[in-house]
C-alpha positions as CSV (number, residue, x, y, z in Angstrom):
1,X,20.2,-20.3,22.4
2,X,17.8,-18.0,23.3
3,X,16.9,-15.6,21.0
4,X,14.7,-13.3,19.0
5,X,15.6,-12.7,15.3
6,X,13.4,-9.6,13.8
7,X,12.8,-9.8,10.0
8,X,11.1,-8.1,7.3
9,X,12.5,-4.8,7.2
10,X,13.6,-2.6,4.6
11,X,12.6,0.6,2.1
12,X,9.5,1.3,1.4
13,X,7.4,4.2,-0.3
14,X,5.1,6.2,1.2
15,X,1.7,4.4,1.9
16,X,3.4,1.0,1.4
17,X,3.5,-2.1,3.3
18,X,5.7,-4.4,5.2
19,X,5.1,-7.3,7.5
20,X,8.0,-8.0,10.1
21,X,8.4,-11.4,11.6
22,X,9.6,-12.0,15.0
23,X,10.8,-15.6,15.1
24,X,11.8,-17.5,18.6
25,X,14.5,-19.5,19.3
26,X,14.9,-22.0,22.1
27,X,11.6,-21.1,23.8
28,X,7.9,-21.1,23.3
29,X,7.1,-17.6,22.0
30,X,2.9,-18.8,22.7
31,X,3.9,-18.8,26.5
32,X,4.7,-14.5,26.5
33,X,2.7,-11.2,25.3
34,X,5.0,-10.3,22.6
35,X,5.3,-6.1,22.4
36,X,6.5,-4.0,19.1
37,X,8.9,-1.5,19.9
38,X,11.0,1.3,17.7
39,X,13.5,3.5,17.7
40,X,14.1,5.9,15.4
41,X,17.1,8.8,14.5
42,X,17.5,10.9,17.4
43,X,14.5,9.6,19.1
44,X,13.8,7.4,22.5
45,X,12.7,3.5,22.2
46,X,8.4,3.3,21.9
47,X,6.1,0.9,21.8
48,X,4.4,-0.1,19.1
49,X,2.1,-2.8,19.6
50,X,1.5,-5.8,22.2
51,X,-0.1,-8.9,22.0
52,X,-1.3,-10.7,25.4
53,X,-0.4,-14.4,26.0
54,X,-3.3,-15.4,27.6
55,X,-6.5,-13.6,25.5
56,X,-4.6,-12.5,22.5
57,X,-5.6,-9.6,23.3
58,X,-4.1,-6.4,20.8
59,X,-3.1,-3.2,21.5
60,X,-1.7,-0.2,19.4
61,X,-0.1,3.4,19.7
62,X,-2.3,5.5,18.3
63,X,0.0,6.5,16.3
64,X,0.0,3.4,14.8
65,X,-4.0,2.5,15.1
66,X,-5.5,1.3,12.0
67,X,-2.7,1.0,9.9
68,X,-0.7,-1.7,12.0
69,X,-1.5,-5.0,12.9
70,X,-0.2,-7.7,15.3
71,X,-0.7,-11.3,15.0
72,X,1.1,-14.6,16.0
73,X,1.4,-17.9,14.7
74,X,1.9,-20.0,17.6
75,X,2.4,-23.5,15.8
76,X,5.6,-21.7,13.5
77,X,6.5,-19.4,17.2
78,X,5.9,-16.4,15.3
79,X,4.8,-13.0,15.9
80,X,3.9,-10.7,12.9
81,X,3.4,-7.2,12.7
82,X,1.6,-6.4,9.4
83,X,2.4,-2.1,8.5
84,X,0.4,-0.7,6.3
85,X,-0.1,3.0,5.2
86,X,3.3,3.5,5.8
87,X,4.6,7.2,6.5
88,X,8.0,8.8,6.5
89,X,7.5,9.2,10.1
90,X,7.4,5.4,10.8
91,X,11.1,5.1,9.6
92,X,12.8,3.3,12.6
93,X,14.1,0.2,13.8
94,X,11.7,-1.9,14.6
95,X,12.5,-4.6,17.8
96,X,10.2,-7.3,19.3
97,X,10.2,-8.5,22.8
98,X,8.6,-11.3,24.8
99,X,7.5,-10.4,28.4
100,X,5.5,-10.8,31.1
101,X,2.0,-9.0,29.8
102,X,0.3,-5.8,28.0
103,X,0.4,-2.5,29.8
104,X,-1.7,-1.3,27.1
105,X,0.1,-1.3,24.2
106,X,3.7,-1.5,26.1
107,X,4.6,-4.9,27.1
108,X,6.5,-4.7,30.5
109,X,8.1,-6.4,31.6
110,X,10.1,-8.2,29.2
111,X,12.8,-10.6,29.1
112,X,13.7,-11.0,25.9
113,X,14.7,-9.2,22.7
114,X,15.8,-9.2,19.3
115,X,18.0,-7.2,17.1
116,X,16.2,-5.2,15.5
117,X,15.4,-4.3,11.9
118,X,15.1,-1.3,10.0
119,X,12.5,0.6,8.2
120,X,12.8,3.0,6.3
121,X,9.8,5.0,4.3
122,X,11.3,7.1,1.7
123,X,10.4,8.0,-1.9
């Protein structure tokens, strides 16, 4: 089956930090730019972060910048997103999604998706 599964999530205080995992299933996740996308209460889907396929190339949000980082792990067909400095504003549900390529920090297209999971920074 093919299939994303997003992990990692949960509550966290102010200034914390989470990493969230975005594990493949029945493809090669090393083959796609993986992008970071949330969406959260009352607010439209954004991205996050992308990581190109071919360079490895990063990019961020800016609201993001500096306090989020991407990664993968090819050989486990992982992709990581490391949040630190978390801020209330961050609470959302957090998706990953395998595509073609970067558009900045937006990877478009995509084909695949996960589920989702939440985060939420609260005190």
């Amino acid at each position: 089956q093919v299939q994303l599964v997003e992990s990692g999530g949960g509550l966290v205080q102010p200034g914390g930090s989470l990493r969230l995992s975005c594990a493949a299933s029945g493809f090669t996740l090393d083959n796609y730019a993986i992008g970071w996308f949330r969406q959260a209460p009352g607010k439209g889907r954004e991205g996050v972060s992308c990581i190109s396929s071919s360079t490895g190339s990063t990019y961020y949000a800016g609201s993001v910048k500096g306090r989020f980082t991407i990664s993968r792990d090819n050989a486990k067909n992982v992709v990581y997103l490391q949040m630190n400095s978390l801020k209330p504003e961050d609470t959302a549900v957090y998706y990953c999604a395998a595509g073609r390529a970067c558009l900045g920090y937006v990877l478009s297209p995509y084909m695949y998706w996960g589920q989702g999971t939440q985060v939420t920074v609260s005190s």
